[in-house]
MOPAC internal coordinates of N, CA, C and O (Angstrom, degrees):
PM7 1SCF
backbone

  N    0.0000 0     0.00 0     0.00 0    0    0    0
  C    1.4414 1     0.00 0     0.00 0    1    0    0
  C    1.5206 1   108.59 1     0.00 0    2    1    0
  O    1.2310 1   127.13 1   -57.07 1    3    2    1
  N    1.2694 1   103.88 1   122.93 1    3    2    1
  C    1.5137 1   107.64 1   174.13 1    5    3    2
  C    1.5200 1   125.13 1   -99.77 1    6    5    3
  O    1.2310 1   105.79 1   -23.05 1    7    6    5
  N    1.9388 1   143.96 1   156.95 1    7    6    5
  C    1.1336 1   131.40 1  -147.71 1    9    7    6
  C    1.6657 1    81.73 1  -108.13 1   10    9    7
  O    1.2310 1   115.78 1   176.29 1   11   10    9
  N    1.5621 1   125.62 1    -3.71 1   11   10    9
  C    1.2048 1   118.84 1  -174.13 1   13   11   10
  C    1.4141 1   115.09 1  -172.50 1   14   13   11
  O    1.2310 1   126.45 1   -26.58 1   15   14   13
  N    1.4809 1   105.20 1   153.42 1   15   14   13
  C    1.9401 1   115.34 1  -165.09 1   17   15   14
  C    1.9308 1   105.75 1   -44.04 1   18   17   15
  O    1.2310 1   133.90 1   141.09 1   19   18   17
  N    1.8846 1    90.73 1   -38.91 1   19   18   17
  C    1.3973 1   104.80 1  -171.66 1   21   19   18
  C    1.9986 1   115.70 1   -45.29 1   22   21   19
  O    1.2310 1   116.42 1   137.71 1   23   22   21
  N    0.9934 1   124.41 1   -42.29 1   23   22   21
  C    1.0630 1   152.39 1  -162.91 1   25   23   22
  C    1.4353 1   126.60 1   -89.41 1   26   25   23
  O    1.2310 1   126.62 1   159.94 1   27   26   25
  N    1.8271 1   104.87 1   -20.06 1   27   26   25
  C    1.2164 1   116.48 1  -164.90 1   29   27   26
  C    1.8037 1    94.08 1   -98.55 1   30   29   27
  O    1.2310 1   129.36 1   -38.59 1   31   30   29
  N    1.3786 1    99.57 1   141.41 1   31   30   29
  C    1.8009 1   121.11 1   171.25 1   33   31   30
  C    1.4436 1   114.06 1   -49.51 1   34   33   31
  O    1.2310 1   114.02 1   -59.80 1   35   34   33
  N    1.1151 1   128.93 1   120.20 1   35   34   33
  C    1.6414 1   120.77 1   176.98 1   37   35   34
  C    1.2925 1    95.57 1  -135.35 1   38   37   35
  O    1.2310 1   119.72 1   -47.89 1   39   38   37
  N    1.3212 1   118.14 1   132.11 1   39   38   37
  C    1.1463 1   145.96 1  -160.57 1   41   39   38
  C    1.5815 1   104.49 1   -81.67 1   42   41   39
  O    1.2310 1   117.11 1   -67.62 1   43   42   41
  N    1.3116 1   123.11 1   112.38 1   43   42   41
  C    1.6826 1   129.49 1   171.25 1   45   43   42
  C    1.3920 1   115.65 1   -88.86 1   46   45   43
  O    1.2310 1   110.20 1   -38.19 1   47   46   45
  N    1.2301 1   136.01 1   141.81 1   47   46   45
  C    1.3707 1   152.54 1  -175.41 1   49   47   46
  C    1.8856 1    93.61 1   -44.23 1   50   49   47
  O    1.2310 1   127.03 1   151.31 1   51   50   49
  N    1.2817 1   104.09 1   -28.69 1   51   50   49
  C    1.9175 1    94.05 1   167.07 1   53   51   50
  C    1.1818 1   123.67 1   -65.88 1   54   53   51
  O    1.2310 1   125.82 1   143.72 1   55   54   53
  N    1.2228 1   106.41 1   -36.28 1   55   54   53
  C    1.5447 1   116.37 1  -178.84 1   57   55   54
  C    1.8836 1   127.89 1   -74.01 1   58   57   55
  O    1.2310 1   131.30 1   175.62 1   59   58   57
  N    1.6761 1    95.79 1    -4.38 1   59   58   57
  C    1.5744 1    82.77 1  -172.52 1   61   59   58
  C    2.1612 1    89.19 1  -126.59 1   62   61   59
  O    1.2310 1   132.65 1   -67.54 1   63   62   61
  N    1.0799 1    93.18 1   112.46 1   63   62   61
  C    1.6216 1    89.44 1   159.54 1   65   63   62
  C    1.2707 1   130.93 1    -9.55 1   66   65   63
  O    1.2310 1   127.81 1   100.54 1   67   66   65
  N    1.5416 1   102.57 1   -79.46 1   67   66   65
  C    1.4169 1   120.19 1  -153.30 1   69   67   66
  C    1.2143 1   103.33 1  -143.65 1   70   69   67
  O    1.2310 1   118.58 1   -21.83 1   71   70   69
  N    1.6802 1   120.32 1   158.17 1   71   70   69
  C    1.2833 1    99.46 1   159.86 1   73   71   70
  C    1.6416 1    96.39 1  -149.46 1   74   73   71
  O    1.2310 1   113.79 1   -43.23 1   75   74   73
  N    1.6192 1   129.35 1   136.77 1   75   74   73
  C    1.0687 1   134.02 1  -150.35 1   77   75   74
  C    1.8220 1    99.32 1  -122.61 1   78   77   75
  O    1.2310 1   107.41 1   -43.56 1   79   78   77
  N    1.2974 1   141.08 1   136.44 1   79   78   77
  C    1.0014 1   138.92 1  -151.01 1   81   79   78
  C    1.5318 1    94.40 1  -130.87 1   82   81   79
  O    1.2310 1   115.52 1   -74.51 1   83   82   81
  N    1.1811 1   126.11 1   105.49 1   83   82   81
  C    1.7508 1   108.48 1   174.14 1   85   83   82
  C    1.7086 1    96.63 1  -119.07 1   86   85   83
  O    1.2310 1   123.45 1   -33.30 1   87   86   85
  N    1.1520 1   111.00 1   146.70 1   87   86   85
  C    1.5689 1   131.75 1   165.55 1   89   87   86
  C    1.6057 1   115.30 1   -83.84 1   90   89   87
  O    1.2310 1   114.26 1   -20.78 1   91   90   89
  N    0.7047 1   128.48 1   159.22 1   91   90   89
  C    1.7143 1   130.97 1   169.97 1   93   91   90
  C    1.4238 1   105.12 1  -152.80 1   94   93   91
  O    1.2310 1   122.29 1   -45.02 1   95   94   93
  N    1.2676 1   113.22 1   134.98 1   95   94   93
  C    1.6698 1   117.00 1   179.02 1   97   95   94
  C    1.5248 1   115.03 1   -78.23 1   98   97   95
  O    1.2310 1   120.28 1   -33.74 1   99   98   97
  N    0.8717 1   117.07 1   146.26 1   99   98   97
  C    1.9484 1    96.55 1  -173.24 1  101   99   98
  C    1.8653 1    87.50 1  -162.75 1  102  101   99
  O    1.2310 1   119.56 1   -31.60 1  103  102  101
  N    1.4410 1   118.45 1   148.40 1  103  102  101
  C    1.3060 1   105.49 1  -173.11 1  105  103  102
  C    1.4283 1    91.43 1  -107.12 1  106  105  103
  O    1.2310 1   123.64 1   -32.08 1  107  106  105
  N    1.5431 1   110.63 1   147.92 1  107  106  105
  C    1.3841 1   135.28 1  -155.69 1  109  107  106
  C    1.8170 1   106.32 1  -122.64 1  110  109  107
  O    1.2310 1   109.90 1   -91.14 1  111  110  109
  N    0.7899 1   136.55 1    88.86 1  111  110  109
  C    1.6162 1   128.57 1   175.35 1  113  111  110
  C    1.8715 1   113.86 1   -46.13 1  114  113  111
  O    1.2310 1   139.79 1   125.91 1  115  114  113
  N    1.4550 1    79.21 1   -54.09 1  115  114  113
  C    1.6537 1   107.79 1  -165.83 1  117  115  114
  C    2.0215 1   108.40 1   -69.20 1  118  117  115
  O    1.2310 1   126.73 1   164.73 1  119  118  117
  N    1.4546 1   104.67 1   -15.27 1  119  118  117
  C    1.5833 1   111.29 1   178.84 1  121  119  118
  C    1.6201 1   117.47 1   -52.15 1  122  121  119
  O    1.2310 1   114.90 1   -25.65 1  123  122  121
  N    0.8515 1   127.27 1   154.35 1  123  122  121
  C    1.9264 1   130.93 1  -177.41 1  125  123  122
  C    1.9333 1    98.94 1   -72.17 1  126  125  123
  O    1.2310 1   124.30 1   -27.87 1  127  126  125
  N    0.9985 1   109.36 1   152.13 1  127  126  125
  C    1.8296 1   110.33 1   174.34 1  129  127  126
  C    1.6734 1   109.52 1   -62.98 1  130  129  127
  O    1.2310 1   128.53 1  -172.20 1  131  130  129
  N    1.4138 1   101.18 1     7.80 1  131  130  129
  C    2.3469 1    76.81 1   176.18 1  133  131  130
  C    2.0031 1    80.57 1  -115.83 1  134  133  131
  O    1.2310 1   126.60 1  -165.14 1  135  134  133
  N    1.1665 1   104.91 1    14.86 1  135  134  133
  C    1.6925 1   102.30 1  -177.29 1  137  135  134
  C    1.9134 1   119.07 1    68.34 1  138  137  135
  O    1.2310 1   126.25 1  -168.99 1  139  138  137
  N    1.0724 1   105.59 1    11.01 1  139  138  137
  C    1.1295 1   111.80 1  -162.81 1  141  139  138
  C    1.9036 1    98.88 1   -92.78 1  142  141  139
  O    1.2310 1   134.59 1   -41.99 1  143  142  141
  N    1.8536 1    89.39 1   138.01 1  143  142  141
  C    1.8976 1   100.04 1  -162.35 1  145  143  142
  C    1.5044 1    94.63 1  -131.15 1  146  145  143
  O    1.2310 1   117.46 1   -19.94 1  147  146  145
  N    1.3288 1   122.45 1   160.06 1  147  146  145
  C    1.4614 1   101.93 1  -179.03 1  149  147  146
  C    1.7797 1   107.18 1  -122.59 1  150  149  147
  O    1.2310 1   143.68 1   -44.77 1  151  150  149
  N    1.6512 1    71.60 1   135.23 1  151  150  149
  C    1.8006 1   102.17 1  -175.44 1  153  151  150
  C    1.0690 1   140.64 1  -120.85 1  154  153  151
  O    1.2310 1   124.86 1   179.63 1  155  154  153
  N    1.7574 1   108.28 1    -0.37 1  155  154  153
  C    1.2712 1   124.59 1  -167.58 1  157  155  154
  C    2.0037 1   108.19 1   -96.94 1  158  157  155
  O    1.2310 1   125.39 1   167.25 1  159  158  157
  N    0.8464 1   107.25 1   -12.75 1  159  158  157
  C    1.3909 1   144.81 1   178.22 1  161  159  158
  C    1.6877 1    89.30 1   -19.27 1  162  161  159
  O    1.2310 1   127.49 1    82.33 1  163  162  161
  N    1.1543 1   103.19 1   -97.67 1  163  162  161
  C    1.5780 1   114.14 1   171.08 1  165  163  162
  C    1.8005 1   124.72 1   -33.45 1  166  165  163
  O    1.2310 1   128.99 1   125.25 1  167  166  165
  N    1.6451 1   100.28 1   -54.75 1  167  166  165
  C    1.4006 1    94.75 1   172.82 1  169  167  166
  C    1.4007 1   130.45 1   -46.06 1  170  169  167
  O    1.2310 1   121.86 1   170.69 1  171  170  169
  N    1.9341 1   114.04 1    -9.31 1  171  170  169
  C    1.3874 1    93.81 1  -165.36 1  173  171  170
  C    1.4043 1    83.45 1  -142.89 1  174  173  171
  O    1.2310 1   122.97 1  -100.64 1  175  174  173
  N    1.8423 1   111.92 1    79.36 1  175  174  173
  C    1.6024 1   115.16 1  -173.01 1  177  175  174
  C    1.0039 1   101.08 1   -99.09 1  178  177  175
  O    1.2310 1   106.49 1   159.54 1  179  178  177
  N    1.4797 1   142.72 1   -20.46 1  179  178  177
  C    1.4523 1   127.42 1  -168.95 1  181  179  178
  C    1.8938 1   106.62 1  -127.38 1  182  181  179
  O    1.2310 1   124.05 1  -163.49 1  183  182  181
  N    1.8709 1   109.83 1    16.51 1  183  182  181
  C    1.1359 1   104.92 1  -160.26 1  185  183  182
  C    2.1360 1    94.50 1   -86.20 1  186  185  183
  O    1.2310 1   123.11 1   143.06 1  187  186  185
  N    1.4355 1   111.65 1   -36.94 1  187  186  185
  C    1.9473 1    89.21 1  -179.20 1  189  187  186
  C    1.7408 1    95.61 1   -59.33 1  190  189  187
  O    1.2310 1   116.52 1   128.94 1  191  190  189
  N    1.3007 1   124.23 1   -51.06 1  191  190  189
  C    1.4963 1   104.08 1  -163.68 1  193  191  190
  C    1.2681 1   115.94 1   -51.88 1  194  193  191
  O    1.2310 1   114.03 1   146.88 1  195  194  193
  N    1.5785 1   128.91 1   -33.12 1  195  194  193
  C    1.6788 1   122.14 1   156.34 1  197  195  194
  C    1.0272 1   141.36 1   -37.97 1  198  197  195
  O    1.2310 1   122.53 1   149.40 1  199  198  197
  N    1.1675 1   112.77 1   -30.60 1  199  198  197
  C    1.4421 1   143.56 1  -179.01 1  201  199  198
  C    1.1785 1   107.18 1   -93.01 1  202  201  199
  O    1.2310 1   110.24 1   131.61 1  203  202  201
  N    1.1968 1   135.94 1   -48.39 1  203  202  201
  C    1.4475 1   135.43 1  -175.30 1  205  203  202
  C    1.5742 1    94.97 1   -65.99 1  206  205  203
  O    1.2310 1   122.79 1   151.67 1  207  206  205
  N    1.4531 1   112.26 1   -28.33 1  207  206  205
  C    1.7190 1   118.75 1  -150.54 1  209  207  206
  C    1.9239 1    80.32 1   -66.27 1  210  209  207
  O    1.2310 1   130.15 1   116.86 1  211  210  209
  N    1.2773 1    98.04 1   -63.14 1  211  210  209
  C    1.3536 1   122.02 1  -164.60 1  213  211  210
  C    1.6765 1   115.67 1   -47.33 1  214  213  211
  O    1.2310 1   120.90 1   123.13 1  215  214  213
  N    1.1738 1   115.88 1   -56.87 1  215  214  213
  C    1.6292 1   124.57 1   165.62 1  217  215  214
  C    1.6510 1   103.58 1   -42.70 1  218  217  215
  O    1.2310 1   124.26 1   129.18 1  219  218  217
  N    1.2027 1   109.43 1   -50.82 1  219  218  217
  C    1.7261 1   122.18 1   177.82 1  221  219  218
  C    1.8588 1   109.31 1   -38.15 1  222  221  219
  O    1.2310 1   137.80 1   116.21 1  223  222  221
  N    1.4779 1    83.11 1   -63.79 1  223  222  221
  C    1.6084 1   103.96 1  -179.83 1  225  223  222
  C    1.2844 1   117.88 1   -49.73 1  226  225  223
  O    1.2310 1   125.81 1   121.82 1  227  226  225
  N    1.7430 1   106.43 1   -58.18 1  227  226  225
  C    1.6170 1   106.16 1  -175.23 1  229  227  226
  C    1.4731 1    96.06 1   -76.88 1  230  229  227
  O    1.2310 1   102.63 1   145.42 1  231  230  229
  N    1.2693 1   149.43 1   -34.58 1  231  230  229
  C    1.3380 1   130.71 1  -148.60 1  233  231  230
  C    1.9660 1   104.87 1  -108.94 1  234  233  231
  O    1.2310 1   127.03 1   151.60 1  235  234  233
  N    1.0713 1   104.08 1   -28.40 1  235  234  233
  C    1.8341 1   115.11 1  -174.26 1  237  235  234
  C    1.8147 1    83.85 1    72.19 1  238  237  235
  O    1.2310 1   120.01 1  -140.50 1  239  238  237
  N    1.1647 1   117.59 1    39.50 1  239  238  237
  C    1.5880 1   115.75 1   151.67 1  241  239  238
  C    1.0840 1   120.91 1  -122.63 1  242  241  239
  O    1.2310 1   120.63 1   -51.06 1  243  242  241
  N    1.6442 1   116.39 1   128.94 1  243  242  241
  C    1.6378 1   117.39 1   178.07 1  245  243  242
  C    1.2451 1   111.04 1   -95.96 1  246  245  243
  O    1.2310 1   117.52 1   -74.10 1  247  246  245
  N    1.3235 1   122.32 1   105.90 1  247  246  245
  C    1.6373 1   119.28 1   170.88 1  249  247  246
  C    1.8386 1   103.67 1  -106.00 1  250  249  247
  O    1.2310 1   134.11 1   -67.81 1  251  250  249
  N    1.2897 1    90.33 1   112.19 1  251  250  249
  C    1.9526 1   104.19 1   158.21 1  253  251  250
  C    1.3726 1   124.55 1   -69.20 1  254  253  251
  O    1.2310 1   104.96 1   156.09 1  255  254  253
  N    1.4223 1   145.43 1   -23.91 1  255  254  253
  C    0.7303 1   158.75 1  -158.53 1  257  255  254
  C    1.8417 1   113.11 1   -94.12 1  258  257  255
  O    1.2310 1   116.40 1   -40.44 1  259  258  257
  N    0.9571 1   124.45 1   139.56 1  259  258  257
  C    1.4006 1   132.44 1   168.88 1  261  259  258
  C    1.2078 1   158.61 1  -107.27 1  262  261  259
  O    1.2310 1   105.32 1  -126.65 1  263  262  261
  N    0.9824 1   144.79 1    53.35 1  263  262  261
  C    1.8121 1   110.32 1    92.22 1  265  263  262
  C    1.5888 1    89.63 1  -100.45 1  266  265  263
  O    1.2310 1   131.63 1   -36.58 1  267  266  265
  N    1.3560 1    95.14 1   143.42 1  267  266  265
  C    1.6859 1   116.09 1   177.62 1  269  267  266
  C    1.8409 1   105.28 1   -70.91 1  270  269  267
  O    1.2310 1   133.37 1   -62.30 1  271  270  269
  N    1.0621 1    91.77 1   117.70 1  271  270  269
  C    1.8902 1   106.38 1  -173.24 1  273  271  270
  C    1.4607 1   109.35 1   -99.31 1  274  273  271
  O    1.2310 1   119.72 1   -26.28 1  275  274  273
  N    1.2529 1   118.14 1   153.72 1  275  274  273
  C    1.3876 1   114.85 1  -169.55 1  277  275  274
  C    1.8160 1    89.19 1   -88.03 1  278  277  275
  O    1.2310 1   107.04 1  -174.01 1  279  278  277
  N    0.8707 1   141.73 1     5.99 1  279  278  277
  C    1.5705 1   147.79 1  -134.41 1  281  279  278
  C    2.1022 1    88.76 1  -119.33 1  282  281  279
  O    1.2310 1   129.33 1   124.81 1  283  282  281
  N    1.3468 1    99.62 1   -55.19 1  283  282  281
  C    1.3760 1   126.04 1   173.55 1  285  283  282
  C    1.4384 1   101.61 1   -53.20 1  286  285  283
  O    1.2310 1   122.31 1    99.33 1  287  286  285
  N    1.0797 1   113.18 1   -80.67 1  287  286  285
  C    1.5841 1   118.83 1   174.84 1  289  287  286
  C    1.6367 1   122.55 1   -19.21 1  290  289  287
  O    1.2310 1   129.71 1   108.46 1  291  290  289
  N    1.4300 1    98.89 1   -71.54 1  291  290  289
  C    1.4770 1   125.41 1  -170.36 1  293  291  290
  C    1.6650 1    93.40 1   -77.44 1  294  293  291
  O    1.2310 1   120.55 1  -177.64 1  295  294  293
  N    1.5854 1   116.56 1     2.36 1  295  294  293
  C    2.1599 1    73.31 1   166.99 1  297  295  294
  C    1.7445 1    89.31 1  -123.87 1  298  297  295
  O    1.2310 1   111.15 1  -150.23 1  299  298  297
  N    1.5841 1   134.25 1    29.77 1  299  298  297
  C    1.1541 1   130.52 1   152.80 1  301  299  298
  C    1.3923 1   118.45 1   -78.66 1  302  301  299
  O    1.2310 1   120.10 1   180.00 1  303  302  301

């Protein structure tokens, strides 16, 4: 247990082997009409911090905030 986010372990694309994605059909009442449920969630756990990494890189600007705005950028 940690006293803060700062401190807590977060898992980097080094740290996990593999990662295996299976679907299962299951009937849904409550699903939207194109059937669409969301699953991609996980697949893309470390992709804004890349991006943030990356804006960082090209610009020497750190923006925390989300979605990274060119508005954000331009008044650092």
């Amino acid at each position: 247990m940690n006293a803060d986010f700062a401190g807590y372990h977060v898992p980097v694309n080094a740290d996990v082997c593999g990662l295996e994605v299976i679907t299962i059909h299951e009937e849904d009442p409550y699903v939207n009409a194109l059937g669409i449920k969301g699953v991609g969630e996980i697949g893309v756990v470390g992709t804004v911090g890349a991006i943030a990494n990356a804006v960082w890189h090209a610009t020497g600007t750190r923006i925390r905030r989300f979605p990274i705005r060119i508005e954000d950028l331009m008044a650092s």
